[in-house]
C-alpha positions in Angstrom: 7.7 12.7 13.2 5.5 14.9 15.6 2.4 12.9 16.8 -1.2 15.0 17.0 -3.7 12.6 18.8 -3.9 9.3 20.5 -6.9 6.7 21.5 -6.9 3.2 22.5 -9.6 1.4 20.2 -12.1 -0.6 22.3 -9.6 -3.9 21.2 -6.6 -2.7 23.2 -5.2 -1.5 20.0 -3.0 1.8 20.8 -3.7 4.5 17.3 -1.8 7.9 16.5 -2.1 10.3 13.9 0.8 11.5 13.0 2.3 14.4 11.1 6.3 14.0 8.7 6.6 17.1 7.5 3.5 18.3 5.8 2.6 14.5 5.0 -0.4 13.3 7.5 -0.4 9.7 8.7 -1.2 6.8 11.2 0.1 4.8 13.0 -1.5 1.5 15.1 0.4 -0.4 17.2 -1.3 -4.2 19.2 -1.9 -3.8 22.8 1.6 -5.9 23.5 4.2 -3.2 21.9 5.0 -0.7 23.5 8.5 1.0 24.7 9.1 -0.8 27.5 8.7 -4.2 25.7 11.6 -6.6 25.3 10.5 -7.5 21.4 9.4 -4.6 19.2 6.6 -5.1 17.1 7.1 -6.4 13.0 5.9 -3.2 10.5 3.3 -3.5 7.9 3.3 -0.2 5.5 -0.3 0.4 4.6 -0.2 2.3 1.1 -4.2 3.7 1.0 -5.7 4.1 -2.7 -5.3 7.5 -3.5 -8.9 8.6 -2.1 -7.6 10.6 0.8 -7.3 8.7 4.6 -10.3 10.1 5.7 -12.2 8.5 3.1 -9.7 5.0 3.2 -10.1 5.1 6.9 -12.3 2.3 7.8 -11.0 0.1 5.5 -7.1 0.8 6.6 -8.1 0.2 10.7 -10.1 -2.9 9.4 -7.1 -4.4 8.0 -5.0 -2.4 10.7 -7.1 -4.3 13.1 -6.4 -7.6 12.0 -2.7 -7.1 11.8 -2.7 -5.7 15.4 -4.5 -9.4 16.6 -1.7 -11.3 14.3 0.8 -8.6 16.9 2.3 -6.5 14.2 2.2 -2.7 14.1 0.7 -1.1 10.7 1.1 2.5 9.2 -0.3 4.6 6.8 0.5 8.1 5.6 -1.4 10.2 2.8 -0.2 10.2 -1.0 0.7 13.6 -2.5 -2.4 15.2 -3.8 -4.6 13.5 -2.0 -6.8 13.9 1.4 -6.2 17.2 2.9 -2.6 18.1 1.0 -2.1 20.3 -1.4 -3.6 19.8 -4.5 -1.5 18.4 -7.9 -2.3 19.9 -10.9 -0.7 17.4 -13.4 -2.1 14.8 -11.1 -5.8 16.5 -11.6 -5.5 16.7 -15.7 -4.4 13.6 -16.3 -7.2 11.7 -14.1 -9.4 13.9 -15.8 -7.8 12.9 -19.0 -8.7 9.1 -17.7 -11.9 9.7 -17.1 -12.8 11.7 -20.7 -11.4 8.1 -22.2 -13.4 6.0 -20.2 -16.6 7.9 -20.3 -16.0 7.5 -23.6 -15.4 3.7 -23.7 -12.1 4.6 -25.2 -8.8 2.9 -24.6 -7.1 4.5 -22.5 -3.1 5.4 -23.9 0.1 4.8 -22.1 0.6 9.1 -22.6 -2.2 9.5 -19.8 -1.1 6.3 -17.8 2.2 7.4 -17.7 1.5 11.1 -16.5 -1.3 9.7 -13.7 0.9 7.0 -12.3 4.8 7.9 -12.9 5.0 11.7 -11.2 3.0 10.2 -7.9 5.3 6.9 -7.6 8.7 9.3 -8.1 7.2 11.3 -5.1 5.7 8.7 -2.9 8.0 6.4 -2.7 10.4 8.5 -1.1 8.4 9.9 1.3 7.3 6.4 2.6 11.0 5.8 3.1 11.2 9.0 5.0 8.3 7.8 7.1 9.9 4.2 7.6 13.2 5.9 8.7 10.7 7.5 11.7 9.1 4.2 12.3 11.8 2.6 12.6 13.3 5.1 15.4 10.6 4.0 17.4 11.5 1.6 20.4 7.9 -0.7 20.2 8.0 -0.6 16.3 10.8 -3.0 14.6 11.6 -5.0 11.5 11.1 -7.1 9.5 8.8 -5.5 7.5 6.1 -5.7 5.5 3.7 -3.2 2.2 0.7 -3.8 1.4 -2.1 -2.3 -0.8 -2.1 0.8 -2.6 -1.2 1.6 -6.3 0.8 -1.5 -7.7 3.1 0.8 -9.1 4.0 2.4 -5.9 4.7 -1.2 -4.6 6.7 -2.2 -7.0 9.0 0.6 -6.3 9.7 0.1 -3.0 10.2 -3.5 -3.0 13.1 -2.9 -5.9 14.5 0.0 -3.8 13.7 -0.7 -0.3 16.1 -3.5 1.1 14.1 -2.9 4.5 10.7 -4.1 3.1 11.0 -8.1 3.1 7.9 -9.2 1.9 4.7 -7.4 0.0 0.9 -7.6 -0.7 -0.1 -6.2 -3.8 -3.0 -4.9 -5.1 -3.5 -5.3 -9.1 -6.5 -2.7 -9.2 -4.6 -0.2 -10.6 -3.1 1.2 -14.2 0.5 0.7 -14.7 3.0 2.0 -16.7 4.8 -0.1 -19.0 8.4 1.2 -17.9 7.0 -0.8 -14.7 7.0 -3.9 -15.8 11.3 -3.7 -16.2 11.2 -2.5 -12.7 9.2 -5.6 -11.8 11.8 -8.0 -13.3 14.2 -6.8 -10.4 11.4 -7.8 -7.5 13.0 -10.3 -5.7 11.2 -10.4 -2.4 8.1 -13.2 -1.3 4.9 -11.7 -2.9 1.2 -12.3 -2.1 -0.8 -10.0 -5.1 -4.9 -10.1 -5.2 -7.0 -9.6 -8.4 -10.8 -8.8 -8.8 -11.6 -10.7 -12.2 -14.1 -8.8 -13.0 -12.7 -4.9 -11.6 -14.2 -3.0 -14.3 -11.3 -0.3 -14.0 -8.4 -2.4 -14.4 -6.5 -4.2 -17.5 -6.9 -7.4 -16.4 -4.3 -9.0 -19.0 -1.8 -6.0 -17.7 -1.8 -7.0 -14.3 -1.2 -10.8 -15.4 1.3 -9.5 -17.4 2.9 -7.6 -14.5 3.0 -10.7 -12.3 4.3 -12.9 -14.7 7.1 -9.7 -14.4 7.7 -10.1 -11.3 11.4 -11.8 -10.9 10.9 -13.0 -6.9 11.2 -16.7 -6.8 8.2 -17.0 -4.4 5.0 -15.3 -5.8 1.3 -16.5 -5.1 -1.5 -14.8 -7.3 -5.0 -15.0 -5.6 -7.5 -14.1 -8.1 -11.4 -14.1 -7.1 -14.6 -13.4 -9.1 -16.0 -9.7 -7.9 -15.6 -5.5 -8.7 -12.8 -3.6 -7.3 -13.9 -3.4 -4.2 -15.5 -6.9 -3.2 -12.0 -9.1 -2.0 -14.1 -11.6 -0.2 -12.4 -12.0 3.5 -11.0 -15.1 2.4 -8.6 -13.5 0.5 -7.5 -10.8 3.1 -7.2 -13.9 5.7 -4.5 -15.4 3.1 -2.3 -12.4 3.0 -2.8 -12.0 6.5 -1.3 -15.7 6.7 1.3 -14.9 4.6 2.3 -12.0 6.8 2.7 -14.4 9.5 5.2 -16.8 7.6 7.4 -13.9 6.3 7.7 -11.1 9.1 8.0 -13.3 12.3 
C-alpha cells in the first residue's frame, strides 16, 4: 500500500488516497487514531456502487464521516472496471445487454445477470482482502471489522469467506445471481440489509428471497418507501447503530 495524498477534513477527520497495486482507494481515519495511540481504531470496508470513486465520493465521505464521529476508521477502494481502471469488456457487453432488456421492458435473464455480476465478485473480492491485509498492517487501524454497501453479491462473498469481517450492512439494490443465494445460506455473521421498496432497478421479491437466504442467526431487514437512491437518514443512523453494538 503506497499512499498518494493526505488532508485533514475541516472535522479533524485525517483522509488518504491510496494506491494497492493498480487498485486506487481511500482511506479515513477519526481524529483519535493514529500510530501512537494505545487502541487502534475498529474497520468499516466501504464497497462503492460500481460508478467509479470519483463519482461515489461524496456519498462514501458522507457516510465515512459519520463512522469517523462513532470513532471507527472506513475504507474504500475502486471495483475492477470502474473509475479510472482499465476498462472490462465482458463487464461492458453484459451491462449493455442489461440495459437493451430494460429499455425494452423485458425481463431480464439469469445468462446476463450471471455474466454482469459473477466475473466482478470472483475479482473483487479478493482484492478487498488484499486491501484488508494492508489495513490491517497499519498501527491506528484494527479489528474488529465491519462491510458495508456495494453490490450485495460482493457482500455476500466476503462475509462467507472472510473470517476477519464480523458484522455487515448490505445493500439490496442490486441484481443477484441465483448461485448466490447457496452462498447466502453459509452467512453466519450479524446482518443489518436496507431496501428501497420502490427501487425501480431491483427485483424486489429477489432480494427478499436473498434475505430469507441468509443463514446468520441475527439478521434485521430495514425496508423504506423511496427509489434507489432516497435511504431516508433514518435508516443510515440504524446501521450506523448497529455498527456500534457489533465492532466495539
Amino acid at each position: 500500500m503506497q499512499f498518494t495524498s493526505e488532508q485533514r477534513l475541516d472535522d479533524a477527520v485525517r483522509e488518504r488516497e491510496f494506491t494497492l497495486g493498480e487498485i486506487p482507494g481511500i482511506l479515513w481515519t477519526p481524529a483519535s487514531a493514529s500510530a501512537s495511540a494505545s487502541a487502534p481504531a475498529p474497520l468499516i470496508l466501504l464497497s462503492p456502487p460500481p460508478l467509479g470513486l470519483r463519482k461515489t465520493y461524496p456519498r462514501l465521505l458522507a457516510r465515512a464521516r459519520h463512522s469517523a464521529a462513532d470513532g471507527f476508521a472506513t475504507a474504500t477502494i475502486e471495483l475492477p472496471g470502474s473509475g479510472d481502471r482499465p476498462r472490462w469488456p465482458a463487464a461492458e457487453q453484459a451491462l449493455a445487454g442489461l440495459r437493451l432488456a430494460m429499455e425494452a421492458d423485458e425481463p431480464v435473464s439469469d445468462e446476463i445477470i450471471d455474466a454482469l455480476i459473477l466475473p466482478l465478485v470472483d475479482k473483487a473480492v479478493p482484492e478487498w482482502q488484499a486491501a484488508l491485509d494492508a489495513l490491517l498492517s497499519l498501527p491506528e487501524v484494527g479489528g474488529p471489522v465491519g462491510y458495508s454497501g456495494g453490490v450485495i453479491s460482493i457482500g455476500v462473498r466476503l462475509a462467507v469467506v472472510e473470517p476477519r469481517i464480523s458484522a455487515a450492512v448490505l445493500f439490496a439494490g442490486s441484481f443477484v445471481p441465483r448461485v448466490m443465494f447457496e452462498e447466502a445460506r453459509q452467512v453466519t455473521i450479524p446482518l443489518h440489509v436496507l431496501l428501497q421498496w420502490d427501487d425501480e432497478g431491483n427485483d424486489r421479491q429477489a432480494a427478499l428471497d436473498l434475505f430469507d437466504a441468509f443463514g446468520s442467526k441475527e439478521k434485521t431487514l430495514h425496508a423504506n418507501m423511496g427509489g434507489h437512491t432516497g435511504v431516508p437518514k433514518f435508516a443510515g443512523d440504524a446501521a450506523a447503530q448497529f455498527f456500534t453494538r457489533h465492532l466495539k
